[in-house]
N, C-alpha and C positions, 0 to 999 in steps of 0.2 A: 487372545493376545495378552501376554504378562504387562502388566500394570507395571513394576517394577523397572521392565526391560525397553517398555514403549520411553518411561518420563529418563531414563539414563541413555537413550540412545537421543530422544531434542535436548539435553545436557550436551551431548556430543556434537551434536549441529551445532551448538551455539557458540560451543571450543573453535569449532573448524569454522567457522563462518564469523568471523568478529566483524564485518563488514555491517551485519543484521543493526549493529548499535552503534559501532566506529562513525561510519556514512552520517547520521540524524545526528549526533552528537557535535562533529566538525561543522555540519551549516548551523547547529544554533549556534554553534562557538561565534564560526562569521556576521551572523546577521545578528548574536548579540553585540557585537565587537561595532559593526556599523550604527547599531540602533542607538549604541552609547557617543558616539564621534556625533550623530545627527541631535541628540539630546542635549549636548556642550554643547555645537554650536548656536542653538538659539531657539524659543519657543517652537512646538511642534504646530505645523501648516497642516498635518492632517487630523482625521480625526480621529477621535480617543481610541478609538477600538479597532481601525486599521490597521495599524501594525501588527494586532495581536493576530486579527483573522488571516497577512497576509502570512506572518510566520507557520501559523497553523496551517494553511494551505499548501505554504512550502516546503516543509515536512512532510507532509502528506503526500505530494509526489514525488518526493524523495524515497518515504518509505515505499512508493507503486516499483519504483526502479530497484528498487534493493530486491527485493521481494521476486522482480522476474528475472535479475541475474541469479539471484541465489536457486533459483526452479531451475535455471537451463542450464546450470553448473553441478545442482544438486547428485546427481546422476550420472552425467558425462564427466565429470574431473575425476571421480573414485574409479571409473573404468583408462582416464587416459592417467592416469599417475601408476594405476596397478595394482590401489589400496584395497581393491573390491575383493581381493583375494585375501586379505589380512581378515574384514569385516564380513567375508562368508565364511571365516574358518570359526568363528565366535556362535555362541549358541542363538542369535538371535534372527527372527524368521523375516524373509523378503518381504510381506506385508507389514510391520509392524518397524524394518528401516525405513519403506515409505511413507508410513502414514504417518511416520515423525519426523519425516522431512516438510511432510504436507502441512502438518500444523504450526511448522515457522513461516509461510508468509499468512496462513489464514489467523491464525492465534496470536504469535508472539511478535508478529513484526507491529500490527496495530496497537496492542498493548506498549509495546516499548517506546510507536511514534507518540501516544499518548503519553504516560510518562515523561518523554522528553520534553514534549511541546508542555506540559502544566509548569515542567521546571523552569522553561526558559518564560513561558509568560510571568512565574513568579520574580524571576532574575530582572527582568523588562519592568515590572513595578516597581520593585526595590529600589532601580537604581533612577527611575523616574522619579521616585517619591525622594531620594538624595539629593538630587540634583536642584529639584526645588526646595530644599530646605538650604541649600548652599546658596542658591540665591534670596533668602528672607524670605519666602515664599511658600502657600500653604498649600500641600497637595490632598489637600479634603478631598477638591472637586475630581480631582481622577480617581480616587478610590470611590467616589460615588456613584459617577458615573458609568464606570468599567464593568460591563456586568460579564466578569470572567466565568461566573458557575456556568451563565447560558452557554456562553462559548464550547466552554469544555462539555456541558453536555450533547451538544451537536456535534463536535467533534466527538467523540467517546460513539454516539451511536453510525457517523459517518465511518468510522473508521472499521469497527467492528461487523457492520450491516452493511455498510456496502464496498471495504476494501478488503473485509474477511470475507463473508459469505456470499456477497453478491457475485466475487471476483473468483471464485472457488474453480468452477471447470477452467478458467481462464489459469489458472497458475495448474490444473491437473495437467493440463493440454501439456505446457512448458515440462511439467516433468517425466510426462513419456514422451513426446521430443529428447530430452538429456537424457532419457535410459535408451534411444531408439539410435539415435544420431550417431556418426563415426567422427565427423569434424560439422563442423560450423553452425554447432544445434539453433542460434538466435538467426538464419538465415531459413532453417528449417522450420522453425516457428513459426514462424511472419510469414513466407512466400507460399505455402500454399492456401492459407484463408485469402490471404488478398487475388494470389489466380483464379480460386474458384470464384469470390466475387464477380473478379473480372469475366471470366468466361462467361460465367449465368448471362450477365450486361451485352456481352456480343452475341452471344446466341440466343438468347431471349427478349434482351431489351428489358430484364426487368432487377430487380435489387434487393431479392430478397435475404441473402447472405450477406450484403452489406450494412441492410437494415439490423440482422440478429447482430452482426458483429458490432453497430456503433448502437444499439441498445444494451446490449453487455459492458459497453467498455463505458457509458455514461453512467451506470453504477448505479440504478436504483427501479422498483418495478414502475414507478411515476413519473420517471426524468423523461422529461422531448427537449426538443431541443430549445423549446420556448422556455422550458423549467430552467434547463439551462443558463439561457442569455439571462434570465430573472435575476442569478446571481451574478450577474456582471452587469458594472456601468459603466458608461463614462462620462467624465465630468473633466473640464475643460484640458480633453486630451488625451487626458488620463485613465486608463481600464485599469475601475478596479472592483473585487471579489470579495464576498460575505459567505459567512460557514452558513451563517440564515439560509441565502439564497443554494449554494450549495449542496446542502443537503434536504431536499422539498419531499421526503416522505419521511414515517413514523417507522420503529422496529416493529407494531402490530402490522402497519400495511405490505413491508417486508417479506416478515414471517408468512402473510396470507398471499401471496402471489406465486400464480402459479409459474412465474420465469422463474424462483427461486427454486423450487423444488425440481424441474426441469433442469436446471442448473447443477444441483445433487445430483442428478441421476447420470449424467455426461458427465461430471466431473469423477462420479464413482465408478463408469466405465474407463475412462482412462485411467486412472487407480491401477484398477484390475490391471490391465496392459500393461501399464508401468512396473506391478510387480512381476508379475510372467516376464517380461524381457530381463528386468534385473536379474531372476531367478535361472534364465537362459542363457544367458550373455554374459562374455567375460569380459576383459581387459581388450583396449582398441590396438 
C-alpha cells in the first residue's frame, strides 16, 4: 500500500465527511453556551469536575454516533451518488480506499473528540476563572482543585483503547454493510446481530450472542456491568457519570486481552469483504 496514496485518500475522507468535526464542535458550541448562562446565573451546585466529565462523556458519544454514520455511509453513498466510478478510475487500489476510510472512525474521529473536548474544557476554565474575578472573587480554588491532566488522561486512553480499537470490528462490520447493502445499510446493520441473538434465546434458551454483542459495545476487556454502574451514581435523583468510573481498565490490560485481538481478526475479515465487494460492485 502507497504511503502517499493511503494519507491523501483520509485527506479526502475528511473533505467529504465534515460531519467527522462539524457534529463535536456544534455540542461544545451548545454545552459551552449553556455552561456560561449556568455560571452567570449564580455559584455552581455541582461539583468542580462534573461538568468537565459530563462534557467529555458527551462528546464521546457523540463522537460513537459520528463514527457509525460515517461507516454505513462510507461505502453505500459513493456507490448510490455514482462517484465510485470517478474514484475507481484514479490509480488508487480497493484496499487502501478502505483502509482509509477505516482509520477515520478508529484514528481520527477519537483524536479530533479529544482535541475538541481539551479545547472546550480549556474554554469552560477560562470563562469560570472570569466570571469570578467579575465578581471580586478568587478562582485559585478551581484551578487547584480541577485535576484536568487526570481527566484528559482517561479520556485520551478511553477514547483511543476503547472507542478506536476496542470498537474496531464493530465499525469493520458497518462498513461491509455500506459496501454490501442496496438501500437502508443502518437497518441492515443492526437487524441481523439482534435476530440471531433473538433466535439463539428461542431455540436455545441461552445468550450467547447477546452476551459478545453487550461485551463489545461496553468497550473494554474488564467492563461488566458492575464496572459499569461503578461509573454512575446517583445522588439525590440525580445520575451522574465519571471518566474515572468509566474507563476501569489500563491500555496494558487492553493490549493483553484476548477479545482485543479476536476483535482484529473479525474486524480484518470483514475488511477483506468489504474490499472484494467494493472491487466487485458498482453504482446502486
Amino acid at each position: 500500500m502507497n504511503s502517499k496514496q493511503f494519507y491523501s485518500s483520509v485527506q479526502r475522507e475528511l473533505w467529504e465527511s465534515r460531519s467527522v468535526y462539524i457534529a463535536p464542535v456544534a455540542v461544545a458550541g451548545l454545552f459551552l453556551f449553556g455552561f456560561l448562562i449556568n455560571a452567570v446565573r449564580g455559584p455552581q451546585r455541582l461539583g468542580i469536575e462534573r461538568p468537565y466529565d459530563f462534557v467529555a462523556l458527551m462528546l464521546m458519544a457523540i463522537s460513537f454516533l459520528v463514527a457509525v454514520f460515517y461507516c454505513l455511509d462510507a461505502l453505500y453513498g459513493e456507490r448510490r451518488d455514482r462517484s465510485i466510478l470517478f474514484w475507481k478510475s484514479l490509480p488508487v487500489s480497493d484496499s487502501t480506499t478502505v483502509l482509509s476510510k477505516m482509520s477515520i472512525p478508529v484514528v481520527v474521529v477519537p483524536l479530533v473528540t479529544f482535541a475538541i473536548t481539551v479545547a472546550t474544557h480549556i474554554a469552560m476554565l477560562l470563562l469560570s476563572s472570569a466570571i469570578f474575578l467579575a465578581r471580586g472573587t478568587s478562582g485559585a480554588a478551581l484551578w487547584n482543585q480541577l485535576t484536568l491532566t487526570h481527566i484528559w488522561q482517561m479520556l485520551f486512553i478511553h477514547l483511543m483503547a476503547g472507542h478506536g480499537l476496542w470498537y474496531a470490528p464493530i465499525y469493520a462490520w458497518f462498513l461491509l454493510v455500506s459496501a454490501w447493502a442496496r438501500r437502508a445499510p443502518l437497518l441492515w446493520a443492526v437487524l441481523p446481530p439482534l435476530a440471531a441473538a433473538a433466535v439463539e434465546k428461542i431455540a436455545f434458551n441461552t445468550s450467547h450472542v447477546a452476551a459478545i454483542l453487550q461485551h463489545r459495545f461496553l468497550g473494554g476487556p474488564s467492563v461488566s456491568g458492575a464496572a459499569l454502574r461503578s461509573g454512575v451514581s446517583v445522588s439525590g435523583g440525580t445520575t451522574t457519570m465519571s471518566m474515572e468510573g468509566m474507563t476501569p481498565f489500563t491500555l496494558g490490560e487492553l493490549l493483553s486481552s484476548p477479545g482485543l485481538w479476536i476483535g482484529f481478526a473479525v474486524a480484518t475479515a470483514f475488511l477483506a469483504a468489504a474490499v472484494k465487494l467494493r472491487r466487485d460492485r458498482g453504482p446502486i
